[in-house]
Jmol script that loads the backbone (N, CA, C; Angstrom):
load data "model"
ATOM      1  N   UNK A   1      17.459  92.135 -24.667  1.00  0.00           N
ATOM      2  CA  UNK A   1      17.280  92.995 -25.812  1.00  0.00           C
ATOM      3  C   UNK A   1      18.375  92.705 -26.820  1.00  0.00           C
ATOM      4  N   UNK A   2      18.043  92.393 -28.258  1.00  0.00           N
ATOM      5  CA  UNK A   2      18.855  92.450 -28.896  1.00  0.00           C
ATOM      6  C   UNK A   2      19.833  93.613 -29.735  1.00  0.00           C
ATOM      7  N   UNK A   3      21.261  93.613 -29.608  1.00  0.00           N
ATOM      8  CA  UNK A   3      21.598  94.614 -30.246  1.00  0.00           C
ATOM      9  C   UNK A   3      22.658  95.046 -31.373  1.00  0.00           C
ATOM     10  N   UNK A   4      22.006  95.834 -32.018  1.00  0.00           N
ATOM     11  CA  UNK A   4      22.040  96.209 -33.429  1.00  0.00           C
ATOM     12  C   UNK A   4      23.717  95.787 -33.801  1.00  0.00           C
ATOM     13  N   UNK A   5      23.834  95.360 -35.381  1.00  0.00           N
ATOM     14  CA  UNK A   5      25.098  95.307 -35.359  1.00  0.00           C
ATOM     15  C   UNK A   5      25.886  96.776 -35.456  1.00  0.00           C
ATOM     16  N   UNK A   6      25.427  97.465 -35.467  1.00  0.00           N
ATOM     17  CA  UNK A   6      26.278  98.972 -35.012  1.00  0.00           C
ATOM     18  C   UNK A   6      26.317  99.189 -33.550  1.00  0.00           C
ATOM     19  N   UNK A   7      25.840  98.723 -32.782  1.00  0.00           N
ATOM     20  CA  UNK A   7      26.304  98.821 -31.515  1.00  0.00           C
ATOM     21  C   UNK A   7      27.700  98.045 -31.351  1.00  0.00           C
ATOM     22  N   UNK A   8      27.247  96.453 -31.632  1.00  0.00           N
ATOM     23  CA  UNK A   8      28.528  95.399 -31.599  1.00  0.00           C
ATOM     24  C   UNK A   8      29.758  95.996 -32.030  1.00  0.00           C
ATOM     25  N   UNK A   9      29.667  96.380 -33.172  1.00  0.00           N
ATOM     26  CA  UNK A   9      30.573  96.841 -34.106  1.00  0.00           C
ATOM     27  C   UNK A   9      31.418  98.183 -33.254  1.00  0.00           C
ATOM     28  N   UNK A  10      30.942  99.107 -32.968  1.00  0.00           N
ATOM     29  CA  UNK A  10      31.557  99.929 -31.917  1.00  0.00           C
ATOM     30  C   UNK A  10      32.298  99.159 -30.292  1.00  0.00           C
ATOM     31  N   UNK A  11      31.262  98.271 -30.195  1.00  0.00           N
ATOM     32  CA  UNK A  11      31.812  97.867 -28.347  1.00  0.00           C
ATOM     33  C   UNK A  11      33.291  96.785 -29.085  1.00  0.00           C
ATOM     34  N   UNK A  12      32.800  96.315 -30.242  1.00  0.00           N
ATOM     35  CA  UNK A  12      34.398  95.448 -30.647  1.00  0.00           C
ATOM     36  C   UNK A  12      35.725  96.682 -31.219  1.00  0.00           C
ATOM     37  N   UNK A  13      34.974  97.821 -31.915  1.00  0.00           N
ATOM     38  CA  UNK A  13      36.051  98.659 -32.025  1.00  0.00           C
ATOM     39  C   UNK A  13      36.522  99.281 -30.692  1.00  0.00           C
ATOM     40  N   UNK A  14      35.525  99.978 -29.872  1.00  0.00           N
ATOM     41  CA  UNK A  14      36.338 100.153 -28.833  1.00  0.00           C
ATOM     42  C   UNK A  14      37.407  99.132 -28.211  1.00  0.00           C
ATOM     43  N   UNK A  15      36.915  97.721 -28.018  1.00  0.00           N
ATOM     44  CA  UNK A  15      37.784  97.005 -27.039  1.00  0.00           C
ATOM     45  C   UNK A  15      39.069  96.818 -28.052  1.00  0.00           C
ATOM     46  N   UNK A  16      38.829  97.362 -29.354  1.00  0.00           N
ATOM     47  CA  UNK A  16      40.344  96.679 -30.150  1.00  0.00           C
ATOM     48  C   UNK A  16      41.294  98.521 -29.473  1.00  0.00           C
ATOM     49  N   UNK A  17      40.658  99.635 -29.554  1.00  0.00           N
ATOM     50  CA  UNK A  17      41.420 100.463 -29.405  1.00  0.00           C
ATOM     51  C   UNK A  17      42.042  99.894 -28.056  1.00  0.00           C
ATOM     52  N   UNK A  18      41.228 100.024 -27.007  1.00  0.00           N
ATOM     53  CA  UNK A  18      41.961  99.965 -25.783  1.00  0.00           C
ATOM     54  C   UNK A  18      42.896  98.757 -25.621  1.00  0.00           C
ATOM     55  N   UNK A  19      42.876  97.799 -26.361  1.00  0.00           N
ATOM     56  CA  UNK A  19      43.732  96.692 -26.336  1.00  0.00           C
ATOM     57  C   UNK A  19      45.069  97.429 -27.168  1.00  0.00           C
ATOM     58  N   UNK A  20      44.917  98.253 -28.118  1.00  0.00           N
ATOM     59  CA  UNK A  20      46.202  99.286 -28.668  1.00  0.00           C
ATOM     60  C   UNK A  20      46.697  99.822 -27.946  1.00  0.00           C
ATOM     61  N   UNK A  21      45.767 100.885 -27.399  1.00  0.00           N
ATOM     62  CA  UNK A  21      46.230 101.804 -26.414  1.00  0.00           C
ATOM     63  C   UNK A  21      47.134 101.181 -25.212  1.00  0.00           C
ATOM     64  N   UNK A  22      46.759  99.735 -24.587  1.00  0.00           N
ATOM     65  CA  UNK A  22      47.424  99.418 -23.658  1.00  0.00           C
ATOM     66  C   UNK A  22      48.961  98.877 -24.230  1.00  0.00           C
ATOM     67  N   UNK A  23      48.969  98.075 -24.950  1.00  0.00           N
ATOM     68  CA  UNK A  23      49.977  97.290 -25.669  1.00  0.00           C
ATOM     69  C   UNK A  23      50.772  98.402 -26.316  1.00  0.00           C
ATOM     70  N   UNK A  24      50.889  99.703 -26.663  1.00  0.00           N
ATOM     71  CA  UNK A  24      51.217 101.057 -27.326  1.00  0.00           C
ATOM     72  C   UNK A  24      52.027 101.501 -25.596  1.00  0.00           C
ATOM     73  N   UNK A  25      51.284 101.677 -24.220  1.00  0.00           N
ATOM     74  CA  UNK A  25      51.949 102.385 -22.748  1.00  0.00           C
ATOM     75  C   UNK A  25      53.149 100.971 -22.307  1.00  0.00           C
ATOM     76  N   UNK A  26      52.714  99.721 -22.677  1.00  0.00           N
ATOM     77  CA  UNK A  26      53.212  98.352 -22.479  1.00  0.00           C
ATOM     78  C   UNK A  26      54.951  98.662 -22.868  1.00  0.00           C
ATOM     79  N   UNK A  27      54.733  99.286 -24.823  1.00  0.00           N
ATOM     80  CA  UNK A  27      55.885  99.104 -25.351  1.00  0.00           C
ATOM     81  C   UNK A  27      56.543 100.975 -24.667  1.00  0.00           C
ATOM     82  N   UNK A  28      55.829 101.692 -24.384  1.00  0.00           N
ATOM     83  CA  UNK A  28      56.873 103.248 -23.923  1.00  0.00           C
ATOM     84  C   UNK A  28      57.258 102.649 -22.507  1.00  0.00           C
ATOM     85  N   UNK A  29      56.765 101.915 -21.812  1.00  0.00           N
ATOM     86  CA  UNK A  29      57.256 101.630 -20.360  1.00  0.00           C
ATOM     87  C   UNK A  29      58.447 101.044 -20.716  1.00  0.00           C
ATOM     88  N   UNK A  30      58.684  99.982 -21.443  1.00  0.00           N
ATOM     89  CA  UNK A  30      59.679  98.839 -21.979  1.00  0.00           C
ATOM     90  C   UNK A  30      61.072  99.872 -22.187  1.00  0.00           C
ATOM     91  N   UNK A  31      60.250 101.049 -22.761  1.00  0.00           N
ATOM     92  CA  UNK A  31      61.714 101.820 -23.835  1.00  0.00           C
ATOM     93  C   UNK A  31      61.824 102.694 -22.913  1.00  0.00           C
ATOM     94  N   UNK A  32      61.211 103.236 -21.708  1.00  0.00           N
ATOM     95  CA  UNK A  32      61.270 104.045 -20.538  1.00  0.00           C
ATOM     96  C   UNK A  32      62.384 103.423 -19.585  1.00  0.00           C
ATOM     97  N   UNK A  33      62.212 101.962 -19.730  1.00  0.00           N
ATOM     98  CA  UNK A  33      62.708 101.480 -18.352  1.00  0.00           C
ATOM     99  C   UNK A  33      64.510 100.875 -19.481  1.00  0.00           C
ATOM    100  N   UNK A  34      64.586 100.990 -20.470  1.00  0.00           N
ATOM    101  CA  UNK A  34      65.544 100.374 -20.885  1.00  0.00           C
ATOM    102  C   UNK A  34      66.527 101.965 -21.535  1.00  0.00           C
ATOM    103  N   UNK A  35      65.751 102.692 -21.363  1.00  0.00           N
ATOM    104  CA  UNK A  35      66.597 104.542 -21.546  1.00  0.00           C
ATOM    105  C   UNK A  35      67.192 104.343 -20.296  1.00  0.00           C
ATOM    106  N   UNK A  36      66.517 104.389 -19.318  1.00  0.00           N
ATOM    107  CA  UNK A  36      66.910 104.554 -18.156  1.00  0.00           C
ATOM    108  C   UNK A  36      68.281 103.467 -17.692  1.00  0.00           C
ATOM    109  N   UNK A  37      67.939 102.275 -17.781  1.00  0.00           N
ATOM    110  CA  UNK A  37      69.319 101.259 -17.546  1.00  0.00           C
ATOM    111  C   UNK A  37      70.224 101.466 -18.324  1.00  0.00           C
ATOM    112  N   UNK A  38      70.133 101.925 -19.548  1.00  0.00           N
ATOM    113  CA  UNK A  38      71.149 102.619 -20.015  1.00  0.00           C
ATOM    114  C   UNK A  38      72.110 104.142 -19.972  1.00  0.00           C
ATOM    115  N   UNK A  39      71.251 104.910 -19.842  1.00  0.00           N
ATOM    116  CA  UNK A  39      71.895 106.081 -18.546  1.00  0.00           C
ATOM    117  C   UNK A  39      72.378 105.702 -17.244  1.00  0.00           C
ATOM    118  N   UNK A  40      71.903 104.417 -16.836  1.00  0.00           N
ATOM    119  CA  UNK A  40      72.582 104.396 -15.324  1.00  0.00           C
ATOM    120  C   UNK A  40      74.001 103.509 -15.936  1.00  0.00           C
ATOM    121  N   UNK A  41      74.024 103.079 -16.939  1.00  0.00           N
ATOM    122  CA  UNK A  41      75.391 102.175 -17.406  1.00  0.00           C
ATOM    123  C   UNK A  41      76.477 103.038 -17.877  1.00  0.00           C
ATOM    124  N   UNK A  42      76.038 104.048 -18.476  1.00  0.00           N
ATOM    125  CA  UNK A  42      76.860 105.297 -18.877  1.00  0.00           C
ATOM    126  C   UNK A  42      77.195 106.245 -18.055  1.00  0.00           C
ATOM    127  N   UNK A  43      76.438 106.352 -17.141  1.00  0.00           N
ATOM    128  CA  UNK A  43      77.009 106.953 -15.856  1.00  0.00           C
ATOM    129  C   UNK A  43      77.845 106.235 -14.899  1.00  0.00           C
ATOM    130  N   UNK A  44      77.823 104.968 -14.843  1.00  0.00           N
ATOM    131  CA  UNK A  44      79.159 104.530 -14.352  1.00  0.00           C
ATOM    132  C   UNK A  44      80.388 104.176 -15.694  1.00  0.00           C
ATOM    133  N   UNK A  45      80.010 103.971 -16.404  1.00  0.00           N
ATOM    134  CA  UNK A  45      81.374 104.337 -17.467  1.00  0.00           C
ATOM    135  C   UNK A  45      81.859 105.729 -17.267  1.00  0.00           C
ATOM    136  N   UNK A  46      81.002 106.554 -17.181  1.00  0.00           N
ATOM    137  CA  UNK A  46      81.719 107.622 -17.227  1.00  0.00           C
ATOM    138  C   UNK A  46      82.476 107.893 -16.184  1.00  0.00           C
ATOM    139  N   UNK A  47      82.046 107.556 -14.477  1.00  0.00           N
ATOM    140  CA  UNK A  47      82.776 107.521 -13.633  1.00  0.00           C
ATOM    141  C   UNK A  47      84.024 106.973 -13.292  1.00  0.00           C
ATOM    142  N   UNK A  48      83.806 105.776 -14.005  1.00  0.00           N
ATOM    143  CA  UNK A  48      84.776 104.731 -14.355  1.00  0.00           C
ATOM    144  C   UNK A  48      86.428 104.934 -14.664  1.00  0.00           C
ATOM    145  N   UNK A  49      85.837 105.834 -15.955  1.00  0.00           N
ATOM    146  CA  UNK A  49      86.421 106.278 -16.726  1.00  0.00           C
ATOM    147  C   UNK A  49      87.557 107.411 -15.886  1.00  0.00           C
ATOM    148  N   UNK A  50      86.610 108.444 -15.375  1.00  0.00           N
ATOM    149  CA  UNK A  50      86.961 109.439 -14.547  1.00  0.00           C
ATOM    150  C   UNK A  50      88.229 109.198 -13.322  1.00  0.00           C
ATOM    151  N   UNK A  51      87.857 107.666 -12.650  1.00  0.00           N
ATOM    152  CA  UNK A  51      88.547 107.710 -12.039  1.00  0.00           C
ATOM    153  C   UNK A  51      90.169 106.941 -12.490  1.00  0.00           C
ATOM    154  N   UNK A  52      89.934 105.922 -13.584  1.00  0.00           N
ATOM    155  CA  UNK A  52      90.972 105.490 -14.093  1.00  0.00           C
ATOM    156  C   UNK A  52      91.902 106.777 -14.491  1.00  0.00           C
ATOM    157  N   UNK A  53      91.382 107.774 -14.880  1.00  0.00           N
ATOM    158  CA  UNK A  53      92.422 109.090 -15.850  1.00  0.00           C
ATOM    159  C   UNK A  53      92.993 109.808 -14.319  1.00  0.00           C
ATOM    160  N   UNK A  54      91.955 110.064 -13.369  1.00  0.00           N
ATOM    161  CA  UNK A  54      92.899 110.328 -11.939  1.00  0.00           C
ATOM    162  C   UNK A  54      93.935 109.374 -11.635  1.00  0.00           C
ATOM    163  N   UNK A  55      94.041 108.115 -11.362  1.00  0.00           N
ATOM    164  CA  UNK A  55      94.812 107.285 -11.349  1.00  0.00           C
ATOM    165  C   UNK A  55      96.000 107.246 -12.106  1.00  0.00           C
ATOM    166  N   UNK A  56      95.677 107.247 -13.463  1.00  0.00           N
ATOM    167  CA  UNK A  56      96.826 107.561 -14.154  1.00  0.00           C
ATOM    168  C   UNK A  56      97.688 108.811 -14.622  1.00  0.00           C
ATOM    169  N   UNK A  57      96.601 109.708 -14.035  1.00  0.00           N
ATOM    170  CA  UNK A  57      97.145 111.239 -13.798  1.00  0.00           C
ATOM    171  C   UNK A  57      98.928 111.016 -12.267  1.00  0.00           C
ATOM    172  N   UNK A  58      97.729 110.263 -11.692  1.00  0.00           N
ATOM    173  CA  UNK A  58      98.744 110.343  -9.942  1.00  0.00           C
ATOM    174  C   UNK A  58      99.882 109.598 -10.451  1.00  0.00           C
ATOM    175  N   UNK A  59      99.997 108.469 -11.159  1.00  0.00           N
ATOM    176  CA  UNK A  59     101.240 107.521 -11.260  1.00  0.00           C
ATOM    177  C   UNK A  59     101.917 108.196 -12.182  1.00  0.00           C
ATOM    178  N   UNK A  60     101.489 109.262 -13.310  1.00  0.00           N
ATOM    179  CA  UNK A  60     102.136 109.480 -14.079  1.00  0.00           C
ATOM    180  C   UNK A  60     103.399 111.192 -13.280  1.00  0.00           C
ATOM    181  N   UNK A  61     102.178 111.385 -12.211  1.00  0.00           N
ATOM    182  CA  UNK A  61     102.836 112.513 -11.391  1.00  0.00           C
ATOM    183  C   UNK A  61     104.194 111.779 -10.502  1.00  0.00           C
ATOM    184  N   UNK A  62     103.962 110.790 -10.167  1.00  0.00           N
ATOM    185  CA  UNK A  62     104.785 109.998  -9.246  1.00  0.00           C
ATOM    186  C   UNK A  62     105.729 109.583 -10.170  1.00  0.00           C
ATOM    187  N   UNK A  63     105.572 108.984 -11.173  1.00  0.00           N
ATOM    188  CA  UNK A  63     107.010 108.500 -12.155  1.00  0.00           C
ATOM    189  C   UNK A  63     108.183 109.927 -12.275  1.00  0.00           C
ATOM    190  N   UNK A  64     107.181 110.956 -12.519  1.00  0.00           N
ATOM    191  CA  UNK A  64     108.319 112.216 -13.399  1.00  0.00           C
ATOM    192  C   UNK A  64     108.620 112.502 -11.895  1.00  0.00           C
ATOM    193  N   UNK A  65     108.211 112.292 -10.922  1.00  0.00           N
ATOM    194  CA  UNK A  65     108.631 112.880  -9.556  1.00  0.00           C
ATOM    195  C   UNK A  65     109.960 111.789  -9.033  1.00  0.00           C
ATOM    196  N   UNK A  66     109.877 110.681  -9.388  1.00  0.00           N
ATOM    197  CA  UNK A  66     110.854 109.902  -9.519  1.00  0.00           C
ATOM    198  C   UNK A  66     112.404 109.378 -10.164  1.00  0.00           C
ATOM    199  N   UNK A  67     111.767 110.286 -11.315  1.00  0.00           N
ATOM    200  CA  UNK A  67     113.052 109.956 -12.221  1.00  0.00           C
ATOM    201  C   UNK A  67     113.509 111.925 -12.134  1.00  0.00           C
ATOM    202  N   UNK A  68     113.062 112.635 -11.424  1.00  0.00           N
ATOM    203  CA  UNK A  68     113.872 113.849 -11.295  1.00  0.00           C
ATOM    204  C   UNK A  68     115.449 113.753 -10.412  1.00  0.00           C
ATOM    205  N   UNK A  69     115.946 112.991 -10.623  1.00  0.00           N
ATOM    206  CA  UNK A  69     116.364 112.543  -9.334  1.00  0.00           C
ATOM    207  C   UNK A  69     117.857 113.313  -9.913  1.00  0.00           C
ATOM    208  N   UNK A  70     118.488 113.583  -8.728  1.00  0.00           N
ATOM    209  CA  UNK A  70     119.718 114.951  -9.375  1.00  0.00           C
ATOM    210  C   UNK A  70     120.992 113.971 -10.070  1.00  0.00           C
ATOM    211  N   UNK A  71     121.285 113.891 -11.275  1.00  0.00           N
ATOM    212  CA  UNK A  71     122.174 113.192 -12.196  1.00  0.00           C
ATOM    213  C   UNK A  71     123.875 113.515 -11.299  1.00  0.00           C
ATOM    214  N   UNK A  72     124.497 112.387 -11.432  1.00  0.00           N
ATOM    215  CA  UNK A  72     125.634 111.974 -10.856  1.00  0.00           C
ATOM    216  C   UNK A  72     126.483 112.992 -11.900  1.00  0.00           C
ATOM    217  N   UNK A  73     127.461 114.085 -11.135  1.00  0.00           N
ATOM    218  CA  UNK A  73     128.598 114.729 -11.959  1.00  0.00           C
ATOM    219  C   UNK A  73     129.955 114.206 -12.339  1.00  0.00           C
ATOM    220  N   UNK A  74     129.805 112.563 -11.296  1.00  0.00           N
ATOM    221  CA  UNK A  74     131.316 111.816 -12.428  1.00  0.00           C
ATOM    222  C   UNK A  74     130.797 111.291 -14.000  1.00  0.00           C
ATOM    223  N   UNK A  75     131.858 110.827 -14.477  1.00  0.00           N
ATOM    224  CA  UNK A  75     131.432 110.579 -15.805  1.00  0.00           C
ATOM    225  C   UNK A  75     130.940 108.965 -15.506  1.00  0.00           C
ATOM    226  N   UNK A  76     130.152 108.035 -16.978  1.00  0.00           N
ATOM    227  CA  UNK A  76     129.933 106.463 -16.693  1.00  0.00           C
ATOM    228  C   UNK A  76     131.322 105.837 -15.720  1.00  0.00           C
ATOM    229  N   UNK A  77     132.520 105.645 -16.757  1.00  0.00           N
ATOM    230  CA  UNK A  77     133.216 105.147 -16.032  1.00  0.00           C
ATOM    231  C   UNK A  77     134.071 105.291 -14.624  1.00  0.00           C
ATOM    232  N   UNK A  78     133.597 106.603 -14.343  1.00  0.00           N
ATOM    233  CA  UNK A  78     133.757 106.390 -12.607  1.00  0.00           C
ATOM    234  C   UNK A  78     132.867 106.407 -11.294  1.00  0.00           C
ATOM    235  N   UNK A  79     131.703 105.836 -12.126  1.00  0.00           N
ATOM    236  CA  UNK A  79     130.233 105.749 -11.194  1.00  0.00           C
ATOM    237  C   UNK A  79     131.124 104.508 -10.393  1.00  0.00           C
ATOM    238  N   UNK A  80     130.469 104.377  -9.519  1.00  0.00           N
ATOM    239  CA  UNK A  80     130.535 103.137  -8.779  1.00  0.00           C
ATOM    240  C   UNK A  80     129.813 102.253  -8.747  1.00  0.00           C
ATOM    241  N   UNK A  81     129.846 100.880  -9.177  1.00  0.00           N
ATOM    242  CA  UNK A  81     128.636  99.964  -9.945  1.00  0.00           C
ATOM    243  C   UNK A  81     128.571  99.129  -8.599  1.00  0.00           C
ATOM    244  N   UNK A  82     127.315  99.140  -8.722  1.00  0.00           N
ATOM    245  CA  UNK A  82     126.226  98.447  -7.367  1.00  0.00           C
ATOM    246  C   UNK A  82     126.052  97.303  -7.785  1.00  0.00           C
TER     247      UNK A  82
END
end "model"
wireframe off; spacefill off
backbone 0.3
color backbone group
């Protein structure tokens, strides 16, 4: 049976939508999956981050805990030089 060019004309518009529609879920998957690798990159920066400032929290606790050290009551010139 032959058929009408208004049939054609619809079965080619449909197949152009669904060729949109797919190539349209194609590009949100793309930007789905590249949100996501980027939240997981920022979540270890941030951890990162987190633990470097503990670190330098502890050494900076350990220096002032170090240099508290009780000051000698002779004067310079009668320290005894090491």
């Amino acid at each position: 049976m032959v058929k009408s060019a208004k049939s054609r004309a619809e079965e080619q518009f449909a197949a152009t939508q669904k060729k949109d529609k797919q190539a349209l879920n194609e590009r949100e998957e793309a930007r789905q999956a590249e949100a996501e690798h980027m939240a997981s990159l920022r979540a270890l920066r941030l951890a990162k981050e987190a633990a470097d400032k503990k670190v330098a929290e502890e050494a900076a606790i350990e220096k002032a805990a170090a240099g508290k050290k009780k000051p000698s009551r002779l004067p310079q010139a009668h320290r005894r030089q090491i």
